[in-house]
DOPA-993496 format. One record per residue (C-alpha): residue in three letters; x, y, z. Coordinates in steps of 0.02 Angstrom, whole numbers, plus 32768, in hexadecimal, padded with zeros to 4 digits. Each point is the difference from the previous one (the first is absolute). Layout:
<recs>
ALAXYZ ...
</recs>
This chain:
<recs>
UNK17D617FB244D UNK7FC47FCA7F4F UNK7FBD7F538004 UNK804C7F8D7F81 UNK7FCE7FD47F5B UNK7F9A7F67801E UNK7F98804A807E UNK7F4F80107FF0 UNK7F9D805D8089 UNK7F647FE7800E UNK7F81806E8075 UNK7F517FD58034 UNK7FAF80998000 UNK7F347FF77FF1 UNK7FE080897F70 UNK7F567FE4802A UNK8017804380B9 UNK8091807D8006 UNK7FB380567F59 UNK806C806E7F90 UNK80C27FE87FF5 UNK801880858068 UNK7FAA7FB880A9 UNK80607F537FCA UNK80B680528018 UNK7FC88070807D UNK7FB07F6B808F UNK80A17FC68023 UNK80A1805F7FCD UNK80737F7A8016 UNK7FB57F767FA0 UNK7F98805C7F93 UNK80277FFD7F49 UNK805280927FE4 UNK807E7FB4809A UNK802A7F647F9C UNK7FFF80597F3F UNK80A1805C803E UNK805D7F628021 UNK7FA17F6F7F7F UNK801B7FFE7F60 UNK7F707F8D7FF0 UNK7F4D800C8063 UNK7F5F7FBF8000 UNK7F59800B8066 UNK7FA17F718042 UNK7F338048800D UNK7F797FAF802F UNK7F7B80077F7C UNK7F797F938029 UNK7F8D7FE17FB7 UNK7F9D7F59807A UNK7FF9804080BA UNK7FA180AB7FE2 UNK7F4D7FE67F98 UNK800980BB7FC2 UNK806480517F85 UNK8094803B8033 UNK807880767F78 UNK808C80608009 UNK804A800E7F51 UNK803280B48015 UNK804A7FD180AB UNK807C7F8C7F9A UNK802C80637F6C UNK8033809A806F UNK806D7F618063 UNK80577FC47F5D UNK801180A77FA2 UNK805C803880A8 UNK806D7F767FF9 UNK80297FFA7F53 UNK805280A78022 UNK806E7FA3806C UNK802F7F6A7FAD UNK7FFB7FAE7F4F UNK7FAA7F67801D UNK7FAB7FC88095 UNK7FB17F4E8031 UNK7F558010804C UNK7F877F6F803D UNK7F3F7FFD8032 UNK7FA17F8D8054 UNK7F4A80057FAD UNK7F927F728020 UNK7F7F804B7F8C UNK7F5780318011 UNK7FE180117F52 UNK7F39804B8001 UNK804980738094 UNK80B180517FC0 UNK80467F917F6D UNK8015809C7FA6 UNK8085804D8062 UNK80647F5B7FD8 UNK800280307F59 UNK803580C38019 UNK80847FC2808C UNK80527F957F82 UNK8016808C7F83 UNK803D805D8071 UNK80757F958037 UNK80517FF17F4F UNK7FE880B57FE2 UNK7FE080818097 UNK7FFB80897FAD UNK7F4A7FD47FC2 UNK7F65804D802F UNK7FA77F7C8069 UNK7F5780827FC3 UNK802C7FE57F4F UNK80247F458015 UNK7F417FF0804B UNK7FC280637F7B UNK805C7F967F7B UNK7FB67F6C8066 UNK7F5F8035800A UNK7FDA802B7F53 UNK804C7F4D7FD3 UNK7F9F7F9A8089 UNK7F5780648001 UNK7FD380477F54 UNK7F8380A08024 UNK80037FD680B9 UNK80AF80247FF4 UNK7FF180AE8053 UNK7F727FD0808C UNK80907F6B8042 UNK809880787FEE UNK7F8E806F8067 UNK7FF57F6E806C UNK80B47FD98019 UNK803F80A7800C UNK7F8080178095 UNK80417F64804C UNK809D8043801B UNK7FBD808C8058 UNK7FA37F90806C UNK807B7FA3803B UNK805A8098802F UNK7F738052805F UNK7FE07F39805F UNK80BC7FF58021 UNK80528099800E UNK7F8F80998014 UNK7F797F9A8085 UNK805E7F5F8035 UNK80207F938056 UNK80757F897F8F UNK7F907F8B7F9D UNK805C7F59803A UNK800A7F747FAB UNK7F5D7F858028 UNK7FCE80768083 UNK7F447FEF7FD3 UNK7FD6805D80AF UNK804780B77FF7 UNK802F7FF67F34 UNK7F60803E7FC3 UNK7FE48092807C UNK7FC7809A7F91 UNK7FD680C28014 UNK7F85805C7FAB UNK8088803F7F7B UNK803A7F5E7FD8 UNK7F3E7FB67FF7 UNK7FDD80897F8B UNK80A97FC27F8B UNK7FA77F458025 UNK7F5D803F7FBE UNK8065806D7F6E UNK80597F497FD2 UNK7F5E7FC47FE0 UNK7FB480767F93 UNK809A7FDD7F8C UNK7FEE7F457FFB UNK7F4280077FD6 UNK801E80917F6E UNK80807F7B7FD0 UNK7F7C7F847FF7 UNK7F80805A7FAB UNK808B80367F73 UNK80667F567FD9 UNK7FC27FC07F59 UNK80447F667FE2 UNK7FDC7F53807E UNK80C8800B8004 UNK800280BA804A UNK7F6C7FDC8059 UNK804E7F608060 UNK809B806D8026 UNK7FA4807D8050 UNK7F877F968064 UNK80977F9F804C UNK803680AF8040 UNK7F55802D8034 UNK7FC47F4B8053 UNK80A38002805F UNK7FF980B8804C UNK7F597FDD8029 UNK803C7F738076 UNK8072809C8055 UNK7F4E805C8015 UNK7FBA7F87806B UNK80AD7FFC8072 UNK800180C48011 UNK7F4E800C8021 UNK7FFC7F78807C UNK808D80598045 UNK7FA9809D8006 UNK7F587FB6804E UNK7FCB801080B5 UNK7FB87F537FEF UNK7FE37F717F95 UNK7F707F9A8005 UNK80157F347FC2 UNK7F88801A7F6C UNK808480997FCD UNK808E7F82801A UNK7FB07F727FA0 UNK7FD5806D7F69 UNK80B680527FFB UNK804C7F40800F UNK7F847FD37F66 UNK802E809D7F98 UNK80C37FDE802D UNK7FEE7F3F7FD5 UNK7FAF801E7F66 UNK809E80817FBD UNK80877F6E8039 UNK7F787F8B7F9A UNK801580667F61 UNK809680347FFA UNK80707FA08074 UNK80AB80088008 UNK801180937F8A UNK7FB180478099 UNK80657FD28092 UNK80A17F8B8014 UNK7FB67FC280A0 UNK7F347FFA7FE8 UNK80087F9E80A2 UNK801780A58050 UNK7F6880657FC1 UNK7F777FAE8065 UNK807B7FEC80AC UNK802180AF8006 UNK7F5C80417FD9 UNK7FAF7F8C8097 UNK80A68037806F UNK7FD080CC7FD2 UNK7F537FE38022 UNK80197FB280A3 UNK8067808C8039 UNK7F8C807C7FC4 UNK7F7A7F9B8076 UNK8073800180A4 UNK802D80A97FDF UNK7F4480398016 UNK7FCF7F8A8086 UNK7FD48059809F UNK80AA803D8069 UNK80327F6B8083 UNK8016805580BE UNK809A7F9B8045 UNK7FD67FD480C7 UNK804F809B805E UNK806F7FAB808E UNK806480548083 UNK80B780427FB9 UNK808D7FA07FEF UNK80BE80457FFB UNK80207F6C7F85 UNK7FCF7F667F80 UNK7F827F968044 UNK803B7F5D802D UNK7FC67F807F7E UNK7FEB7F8E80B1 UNK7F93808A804B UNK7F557FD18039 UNK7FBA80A67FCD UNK80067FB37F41 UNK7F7D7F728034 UNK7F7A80758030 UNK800F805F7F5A UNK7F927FEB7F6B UNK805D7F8E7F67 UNK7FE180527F58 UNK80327F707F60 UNK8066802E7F77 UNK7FC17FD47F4E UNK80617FFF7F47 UNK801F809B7FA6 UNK7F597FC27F86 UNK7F8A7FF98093 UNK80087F4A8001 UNK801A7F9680A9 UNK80C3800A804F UNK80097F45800F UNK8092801F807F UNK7F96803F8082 UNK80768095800F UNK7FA98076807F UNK802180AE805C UNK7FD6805680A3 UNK800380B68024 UNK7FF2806C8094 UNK803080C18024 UNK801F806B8088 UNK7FFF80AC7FD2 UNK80A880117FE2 UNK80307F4E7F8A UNK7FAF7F8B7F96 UNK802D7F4A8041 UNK7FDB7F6C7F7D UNK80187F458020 UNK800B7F9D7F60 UNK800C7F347FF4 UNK80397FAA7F75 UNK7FDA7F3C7FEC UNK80737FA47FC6 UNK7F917F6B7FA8 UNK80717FD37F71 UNK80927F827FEC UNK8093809F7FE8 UNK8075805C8057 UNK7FF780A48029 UNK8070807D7F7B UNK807B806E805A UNK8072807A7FAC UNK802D80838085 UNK803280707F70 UNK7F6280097F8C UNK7F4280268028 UNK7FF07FBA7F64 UNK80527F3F7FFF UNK7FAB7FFC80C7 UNK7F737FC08045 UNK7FB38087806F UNK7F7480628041 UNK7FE9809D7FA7 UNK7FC080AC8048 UNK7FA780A87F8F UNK7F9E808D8042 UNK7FBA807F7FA7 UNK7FCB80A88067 UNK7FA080557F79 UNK7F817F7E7FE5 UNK8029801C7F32 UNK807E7F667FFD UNK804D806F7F6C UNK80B07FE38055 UNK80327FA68090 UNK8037805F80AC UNK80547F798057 UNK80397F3E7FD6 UNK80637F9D8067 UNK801D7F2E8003 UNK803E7F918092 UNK80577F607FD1 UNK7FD17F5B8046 UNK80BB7FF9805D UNK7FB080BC805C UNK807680687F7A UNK7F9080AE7FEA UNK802380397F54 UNK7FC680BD7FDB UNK7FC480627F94 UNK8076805F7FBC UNK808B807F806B UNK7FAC80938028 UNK804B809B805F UNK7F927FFF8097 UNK80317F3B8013 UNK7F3E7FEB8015 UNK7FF87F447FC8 UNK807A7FDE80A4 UNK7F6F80218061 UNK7FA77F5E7FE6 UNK80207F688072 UNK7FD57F5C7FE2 UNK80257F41804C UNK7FEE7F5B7F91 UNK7FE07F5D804B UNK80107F5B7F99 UNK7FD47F4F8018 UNK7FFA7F687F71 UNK7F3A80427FEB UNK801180A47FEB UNK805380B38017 UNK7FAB80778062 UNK803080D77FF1 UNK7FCD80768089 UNK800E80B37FC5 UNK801080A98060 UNK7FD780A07F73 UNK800880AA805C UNK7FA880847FB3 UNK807C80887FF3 UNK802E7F7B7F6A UNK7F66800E7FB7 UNK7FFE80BD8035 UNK7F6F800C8067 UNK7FE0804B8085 UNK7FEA7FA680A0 UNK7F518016802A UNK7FBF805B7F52 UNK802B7F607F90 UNK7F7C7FE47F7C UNK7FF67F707FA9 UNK80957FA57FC0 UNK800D7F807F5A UNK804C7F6B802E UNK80367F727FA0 UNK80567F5D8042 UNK804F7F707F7F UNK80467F59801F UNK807B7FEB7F87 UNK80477F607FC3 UNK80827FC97F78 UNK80327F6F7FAA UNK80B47FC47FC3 UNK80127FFA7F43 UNK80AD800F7FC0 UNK802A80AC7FB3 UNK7F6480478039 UNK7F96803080AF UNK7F3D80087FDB UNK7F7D800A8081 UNK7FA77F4E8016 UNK7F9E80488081 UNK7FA880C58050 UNK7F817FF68068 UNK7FB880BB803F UNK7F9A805A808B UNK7FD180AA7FD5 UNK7F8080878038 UNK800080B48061 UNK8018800780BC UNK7F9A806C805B UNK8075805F8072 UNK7FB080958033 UNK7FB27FF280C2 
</recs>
């Protein structure tokens, strides 16, 4: 049935994820847009086009225009919304070309950065079209062709790179410093050096990401470089400079548990279930603390246990309870819930994620997602609470990691304590606390 008149609909499809038009309709056939064009005779798209939250550029202007010239074939006007937050010295460009083609779709988003460029950049107009034409191309080899989805603030698994897409890094970079060495006037220059300064910030992240180690005098002089671009050019850099230096202690302190030496969990004798969080066997194992995502002391004392036994992983974790709040519980939402959160990663590249689970203060398991094989049922787990704290025990076989009994290698673990705080019309984290390292499984 046509919807009336006064109807807007209004999707919120991720250009940036799904790609060209074509995957957009085609992920889901009964919401998609070609589902709702038949019966709207008004539609719009929501996208998320940050912008703060990702410290690298991240365009997709020939993902949109293929999405509006699509559905101005459908419809005569159509009402669509972005959310960009911007990171000016990273992607403020593609605000520009969006808008255009918002008015106008049947632009070419390449001509539009030409036009740009030749305004903006004088005879280092070519060099940064160069430049932002291979953006776009990165992005899609990051986010598309290698994966996984570069989520929003996820400083840990964002910057993960290939050799192809470290060769377009290294490409991006040749651009920018031709651009440099051909701007003419302190106008084009200062253009081009807030381009330059700011990708050289997304650099350091992918090449911490890409290191097997970091040492604290490599840390300190990428915190020094990064300071001194949010010094000089400061919020035409980033909407949220209070991010930059968090995230790049938070990467680096993942790259440093990732490459510490693989932890052998005690081998005990099996068990046919969760270990009881009362079970004496827990006092004889060794206590391992939790500290921030940066590195920096967890000042709740969170801590975890772990033992194996050939066949499951068994992990106790306690959570203290030392400030003046209650516990948030909203059986329907990892996210609006305190809880204790579960990833592994089996191929030790920690490019995607091979299992997640969370369990709920109230004991409510939440999975990962529904898979065919029902794999995430496998896990068991008990939760015992008092006023001082909240305690998870944790059974993980590993036909859900799929190893084998007996031939498991080692495993990527990571463990958060998550905790949120109540502000009206939003949920935002107040509090994550993490364990995270390789366990040795193989006997």
């Amino acid at each position: 049935h046509e919807l009336p008149e006064n109807v807007v609909v209004f999707t919120n499809f991720h250009v940036a994820e799904y790609g060209y038009y074509d995957q957009v309709r085609d992920q889901d056939t009964h919401y998609g847009p070609d589902a709702w064009l038949k019966v709207a005779k008004h539609y719009g798209n929501h996208d998320w086009y940050h912008g703060s939250g990702y410290l690298m550029p991240r365009s997709y202007s020939g993902y949109w225009s293929t999405y509006l010239r699509e559905v101005a074939k459908k419809l005569p006007d159509a009402y669509m919304h972005v959310e960009t937050y911007p990171n000016w010295g990273f992607d403020g460009h593609k605000l520009y070309i969006l808008s255009r083609l918002m008015w106008d779709p049947s632009q070419d988003p390449s001509e539009l950065t030409r036009k740009m460029t030749d305004d903006l950049f004088g005879p280092a107009g070519p060099a940064m079209k160069s430049y932002f034409d291979l953006l776009e191309k990165l992005w899609i080899q990051l986010n598309i062709t290698e994966g996984p989805e570069r989520k929003l603030f996820g400083w840990t698994r964002a910057f993960a790179t290939t050799p192809e897409s470290r060769a377009m890094i290294s490409e991006a970079r040749k651009q920018l410093n031709e651009a440099l060495a051909k701007a003419s006037t302190p106008e084009e220059k200062a253009r081009v050096e807030l381009f330059s300064d700011c990708f050289g910030v997304s650099e350091i992240f992918f090449r911490f990401a890409a290191a097997g180690k970091i040492t604290t005098e490599e840390l300190n002089e990428a915190l020094a470089t990064t300071q001194a671009v949010l010094d000089k050019h400061g919020m035409m850099m980033v909407i949220h400079p209070n991010n930059v230096i968090p995230a790049l202690k938070e990467l680096a302190s993942f790259v440093r548990r990732s490459s510490a030496p693989a932890y052998q969990p005690k081998l005990i004798d099996p068990r046919e279930a969760v270990i009881p969080v009362s079970d004496p066997l827990w006092a004889s194992l060794p206590t391992q603390n939790f500290a921030m995502p940066t590195g920096e002391e967890d000042e709740q004392k969170t801590t975890i246990q772990i033992a194996e036994d050939g066949s499951n992983i068994y992990a106790l974790v306690r959570s203290p309870l030392i400030r003046e709040r209650k516990l948030l519980l909203d059986e329907g939402s990892t996210w609006r819930s305190d809880n204790i959160e579960f990833k592994f990663d089996t191929d030790q590249n920690w490019a995607a994620i091979e299992g997640q689970f969370w369990v709920k203060p109230s004991g409510r398991q939440v999975d990962w997602i529904e898979r065919e094989d029902k794999k995430d049922s496998l896990i068991s787990s008990e939760v015992v609470r008092t006023d001082k704290e909240y305690v998870v025990s944790v059974r993980i076989p590993y036909a859900y990691l799929k190893q084998t009994p007996g031939k498991a290698g080692p495993v990527g673990m990571q463990v958060f304590r998550n905790e949120f705080k109540e502000i009206p019309g939003m949920n935002q984290t107040d509090y994550v606390s993490i364990w995270a390292g390789k366990l040795d499984l193989k006997k």
